[in-house]
C-alpha positions, 0 to 999 in steps of 0.5 A: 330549425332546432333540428338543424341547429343541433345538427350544427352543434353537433358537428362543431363538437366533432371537429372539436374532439378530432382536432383534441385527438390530433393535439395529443396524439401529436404531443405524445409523439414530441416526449416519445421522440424527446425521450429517445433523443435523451436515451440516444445522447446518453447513449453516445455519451457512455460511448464516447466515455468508454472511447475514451478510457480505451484510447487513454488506456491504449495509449499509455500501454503503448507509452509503457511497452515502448519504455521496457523495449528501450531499456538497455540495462542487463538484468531482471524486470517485472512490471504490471500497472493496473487501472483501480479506476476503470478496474481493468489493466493497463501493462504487465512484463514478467508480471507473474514472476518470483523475483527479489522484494526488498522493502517492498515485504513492508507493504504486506507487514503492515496491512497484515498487521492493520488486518489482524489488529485493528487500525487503533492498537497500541503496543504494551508497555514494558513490565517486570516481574521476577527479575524479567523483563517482558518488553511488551514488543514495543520498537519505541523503547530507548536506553533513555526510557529504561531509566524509568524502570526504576526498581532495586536491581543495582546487583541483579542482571534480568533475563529479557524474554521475547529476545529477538532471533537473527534471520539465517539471510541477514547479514551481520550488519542488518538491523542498524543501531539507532536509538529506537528498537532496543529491544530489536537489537542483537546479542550482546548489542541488547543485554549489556545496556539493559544490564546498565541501565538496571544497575544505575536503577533506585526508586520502586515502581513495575512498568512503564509506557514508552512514547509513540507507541502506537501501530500508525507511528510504527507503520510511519517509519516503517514505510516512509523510511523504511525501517527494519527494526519497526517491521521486525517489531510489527512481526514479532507483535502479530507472531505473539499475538496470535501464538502468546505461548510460541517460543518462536513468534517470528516463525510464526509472524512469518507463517501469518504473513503467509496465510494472511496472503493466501485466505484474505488476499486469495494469491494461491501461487507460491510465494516465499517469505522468510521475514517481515522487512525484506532484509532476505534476499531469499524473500520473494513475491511477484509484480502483480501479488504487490500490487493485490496487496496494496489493493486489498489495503485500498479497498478497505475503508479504514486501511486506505486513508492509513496508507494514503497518509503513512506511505511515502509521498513523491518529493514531500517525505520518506525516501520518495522524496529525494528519489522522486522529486522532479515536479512533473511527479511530485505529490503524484506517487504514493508508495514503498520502495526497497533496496537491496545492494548485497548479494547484487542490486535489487531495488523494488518500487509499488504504490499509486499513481495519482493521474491528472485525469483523476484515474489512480493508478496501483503499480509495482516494478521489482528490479534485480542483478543490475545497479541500484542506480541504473534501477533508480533511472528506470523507476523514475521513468516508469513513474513519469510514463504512468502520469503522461497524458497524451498531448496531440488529444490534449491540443486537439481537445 
């Protein structure tokens, strides 16, 4: 009887542990199998995603190829769009091509100088000594400012080192008269309120800092309004900065913007420079070296909140605002423009589009031997064409 009832025992234990083996074998089974449903779903989700971006991608290609074919204006085109979300491109047209920069040379003025100088330099301030003027580069300096120069100079005429050269291109009328940049002005526009201003001079004092004049201010107006004489200023300061004992620091601005592209940037292809504010209508780079220029400034963590908040922004300030200010594009375009109406129309366009679907966008169109106000017409479609959204998916969707 003991012999049977342990016998009994013993094969309840026995279905006991087989039926333990079939629940845990079975449990095993059910995670493998929720562990594949997880790794296939997110499989289909990263495909449907990459779809996604390629249909967006394709359709707005299409949009954009569609948009050159239909443009019936004489003259040179070159385009290239490049996705700076999804790092991959989105269109080009002649986008290798050498043509005319314009304004546009500002662009690489200014993230030469935030590389070279820092994003929180500060021009010097003027100073005398020995009756020179040493202006310390600074564009904010006005003839109001000067009166602050006080000395005992009423019957002598300083000589002003650092006087600024015409480049051989520009026309006579290049470098406007404002009441900023008077040390950028030409000749005899130059000397004789400086030789003035010294005369009606009285109480002793060595130097003086002029207002706003910081790099960002400079930068400011040389993006948003486009100013010649704060990018000539930002040449001369990069020439004399890293040259301080060249006689010719806009040569040697120039060669720096140059080498600055080839080393930091890596452009190889040749390119020609012969400024900093686009003011010669020699200067030339292509579509694509715009749109590397502005993506070495957004890739650089202390450049890109400069450029995002000194560029001119679409409808809201800076010359985008009048040109750009349809609301379907408004607030959506960060960028430069440039405009050359002699010796034929030139006008250039590069900056980013801000995308709804949240992709941003680096782009340039560089426009030459048409109308500025045809190129004005083409531009502006460009940028609505970069912002469209494909609305049979939207109402599918």
């Amino acid at each position: 009887m003991e012999i049977t009832g342990g016998s009994g025992i013993m094969k309840h234990l026995f279905l006991y542990i087989i039926l333990a083996s079939f629940l845990f074998s079975s449990c095993g089974k059910k995670k493998d199998a929720k562990i594949q449903n997880t790794q296939t779903t997110e499989t289909t989700t990263e495909t449907r995603v990459g779809e996604q971006t390629i249909s967006d991608t394709k359709y707005l290609t299409d949009k954009l190829d569609a948009l050159y074919k239909n443009i019936r204006i004489s003259g040179n085109v070159g385009i290239y769009v490049y996705d700076l979300t999804d790092k991959h491109e989105v269109y080009g047209i002649h986008e290798d091509a050498l043509m005319p920069t314009a304004s546009c040379m500002k662009l690489l003025t200014g993230i030469c100088a935030y590389h070279y100088f820092g994003t929180n330099y500060h021009f010097a301030p003027p100073m005398i000594c020995d009756s020179t003027l040493y202006p310390g580069m600074n564009p904010y300096v006005t003839e109001l400012d000067l009166r602050k120069l006080k000395g005992e100079y009423r019957d002598v005429s300083p000589s002003l080192r650092e006087n600024v050269a015409a480049e051989p291109h520009w026309y006579p009328w290049d470098l406007s008269l404002s009441r900023f940049g008077l040390l950028y002005r030409l000749g005899n526009r130059l000397k004789e309120p400086i030789i003035y201003k010294f005369r009606d001079s009285s109480a002793p004092a060595r130097f003086f800092t002029a207002p706003e004049s910081s790099l960002d201010a400079v930068i400011s107006r040389m993006w948003k309004n486009s100013s010649n004489i704060m990018s000539t200023s930002v040449l001369y300061a990069l020439g004399r900065r890293l040259s301080p004992a060249s006689t010719k620091p806009e040569i040697v601005g120039v060669a720096t913007l140059r080498n600055f592209l080839h080393s930091e940037i890596g452009v190889k292809d040749s390119v020609q420079i012969h400024d900093g504010c686009g003011l010669c209508p020699q200067d030339r780079l292509s579509p694509k070296i715009l749109t590397r220029i502005l993506t070495y400034g957004y890739n650089a963590p202390k450049i890109r909140p400069k450029m995002m908040r000194l560029l001119s922004i679409s409808g809201t300030d800076g010359t985008l605002r009048i040109l750009l200010n349809r609301r379907d594009v408004a607030g959506k375009i960060i960028g430069k423009t440039g405009t050359l109406s002699h010796p034929y129309g030139i006008s250039t366009l590069a900056g980013f589009a801000k995308r709804d679907d949240g992709r941003i966008l680096v782009f340039a169109v560089m426009l030459s031997q048409m109308s500025v106000l045809d190129a004005h017409v083409i531009e502006r479609n460009l940028c609505k064409t970069m912002l469209s959204v494909d609305k049979r998916k939207a109402v599918t969707q």
